[in-house]
N, C-alpha and C positions, 0 to 999 in steps of 0.2 A: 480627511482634510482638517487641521486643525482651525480654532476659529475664533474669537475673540469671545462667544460667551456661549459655549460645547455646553451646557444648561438650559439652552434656550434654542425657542425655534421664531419661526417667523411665516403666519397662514397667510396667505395672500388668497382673495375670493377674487374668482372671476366670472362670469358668465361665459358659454361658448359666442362665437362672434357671426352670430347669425343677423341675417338683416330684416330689420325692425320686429327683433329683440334686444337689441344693444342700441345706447345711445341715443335712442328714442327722440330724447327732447332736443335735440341739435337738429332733428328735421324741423320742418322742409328748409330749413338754411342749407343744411346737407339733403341729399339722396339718401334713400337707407344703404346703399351701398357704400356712399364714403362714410356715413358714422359707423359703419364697421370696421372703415380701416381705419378708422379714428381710435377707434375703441382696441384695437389692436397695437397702434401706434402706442400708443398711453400704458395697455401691459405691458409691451416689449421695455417702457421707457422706465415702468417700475420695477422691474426684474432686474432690469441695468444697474441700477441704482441700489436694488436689495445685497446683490452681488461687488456692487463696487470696492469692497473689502470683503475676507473673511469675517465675516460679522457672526455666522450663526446657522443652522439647518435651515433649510425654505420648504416649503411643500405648497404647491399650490392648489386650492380648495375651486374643483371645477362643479359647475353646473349646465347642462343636466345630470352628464358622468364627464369619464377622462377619456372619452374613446374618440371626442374632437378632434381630427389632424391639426387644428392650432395645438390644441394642449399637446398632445404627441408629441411635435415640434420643439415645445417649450421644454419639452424634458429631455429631447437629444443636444438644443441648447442650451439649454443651464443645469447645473448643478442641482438639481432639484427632484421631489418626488411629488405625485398626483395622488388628490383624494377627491373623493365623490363629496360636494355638500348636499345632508342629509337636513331633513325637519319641510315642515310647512310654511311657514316664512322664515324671513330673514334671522329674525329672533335664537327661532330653535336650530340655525342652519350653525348661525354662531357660537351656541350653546351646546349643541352637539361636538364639530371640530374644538371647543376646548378641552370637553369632557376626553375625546380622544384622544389630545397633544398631551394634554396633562397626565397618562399615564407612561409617559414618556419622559418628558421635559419636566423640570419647575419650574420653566415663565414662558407663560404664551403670549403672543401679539397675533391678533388677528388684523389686517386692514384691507383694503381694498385696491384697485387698479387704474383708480383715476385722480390721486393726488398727487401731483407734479411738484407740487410744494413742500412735499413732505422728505428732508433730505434723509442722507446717511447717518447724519451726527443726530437727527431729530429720533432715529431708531436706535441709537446706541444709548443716550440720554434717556429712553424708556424703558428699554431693558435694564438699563441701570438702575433706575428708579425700582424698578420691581426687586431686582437684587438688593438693594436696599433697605427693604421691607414696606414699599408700599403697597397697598393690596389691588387697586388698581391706578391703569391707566390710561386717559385718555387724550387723545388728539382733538380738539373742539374743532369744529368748520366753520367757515364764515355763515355758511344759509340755518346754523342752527343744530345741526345733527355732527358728528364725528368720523376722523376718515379712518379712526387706530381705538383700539383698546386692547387691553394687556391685561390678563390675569396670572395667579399665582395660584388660584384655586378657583373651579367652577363656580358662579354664586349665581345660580341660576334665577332671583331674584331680577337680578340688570336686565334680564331679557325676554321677562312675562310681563305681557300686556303694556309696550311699549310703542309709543304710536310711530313707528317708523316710519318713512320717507317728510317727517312734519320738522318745521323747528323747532321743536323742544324735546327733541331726542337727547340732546346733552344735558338738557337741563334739566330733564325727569330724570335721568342714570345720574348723575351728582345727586341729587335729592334723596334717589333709594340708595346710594350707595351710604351717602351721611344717618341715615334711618335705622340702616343697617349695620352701625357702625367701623366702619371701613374708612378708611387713608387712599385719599386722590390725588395722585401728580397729575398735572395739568401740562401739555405740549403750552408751545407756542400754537395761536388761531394759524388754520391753515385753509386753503380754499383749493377747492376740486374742481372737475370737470364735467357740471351738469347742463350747459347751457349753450350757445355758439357764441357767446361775449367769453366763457372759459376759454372754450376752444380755441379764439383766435387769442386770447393771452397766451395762451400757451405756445402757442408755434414765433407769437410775438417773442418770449422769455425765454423759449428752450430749444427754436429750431433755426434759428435765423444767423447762427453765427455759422 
């Protein structure tokens, strides 16, 4: 399939959509059972979305493995291939899947499964940037942390000793990255789906027509 930037890939992390493993914080607003189909609705919606144009290769980065019947699923419907995320937390999960895209691709975009906000053009505009020569890139979130980052080369710096799930994930990775001197494109802020005031934006902005 040819694609608009055959250079680049695109990791999408997910978790398998086990109940009360996923979307945790939207109980007890939800049952664990519907924030797994919440949690599912929201991949399904970012897959849609990654695909919405030939943009680029997708692989979606599963945890625990890919032997999920969602994931299964996601790979008879889209266009895409399955990787295990590997590492001890988040950090090294990330840090890993570049290490591995990058001996493939020259620009990766890792992001996540629950930013509804984050469109087509906001991923073609990052990839771009990286073509460009910037050395990374990131998506900032509204709660403090980012829903995208893009490298061009592993700088495995971004992702040791990073206090993740806090707010100042973005703003400690700008800091190492200017320390370390490196070039940041910056998205437009974006907001995710951690919360059930997200949730119901969501289905308010994205499901209701």
């Amino acid at each position: 399939m040819n694609t608009l930037f055959p250079d680049c890939v695109l990791l999408v992390f997910c978790k398998a959509p086990i109940a009360g493993q996923v979307k945790t914080r939207l109980q007890p607003s939800l049952t664990a059972e519907q924030a797994v189909a919440a949690h599912i609705q929201l991949t399904r919606f970012t897959l849609n979305r990654a695909f919405e144009q030939p943009l680029c290769d997708v692989q979606l980065y599963c945890a625990p493995d890919t032997q999920q019947a969602f994931f299964q699923a996601c790979a008879v419907d889209y266009p895409l291939t399955l990787a295990k995320q590997e590492g001890a937390d988040l950090g090294l999960r990330m840090l890993n899947a570049f290490k591995q895209a990058l001996t493939s691709y020259r620009h990766v975009i890792v992001m996540g499964c629950d930013c509804p906000s984050l469109t087509y053009a906001d991923l073609q505009q990052a990839f771009t940037a990286l073509q460009n020569g910037y050395d990374v890139v990131i998506g900032p979130a509204a709660d403090g942390g980012y829903v995208l980052i893009g490298l061009n080369e592993s700088q495995e710096f971004l992702f040791e000793s990073m206090p993740w799930g806090t707010n100042t994930v973005a703003s400690q990775t700008y800091l190492c990255a200017e320390q370390n001197g490196l070039t940041v494109f910056k998205l437009s802020q974006q907001w995710d789906v951690d919360y059930v005031e997200d949730w119901q934006r969501f289905l308010r902005e994205f499901c209701n027509s």
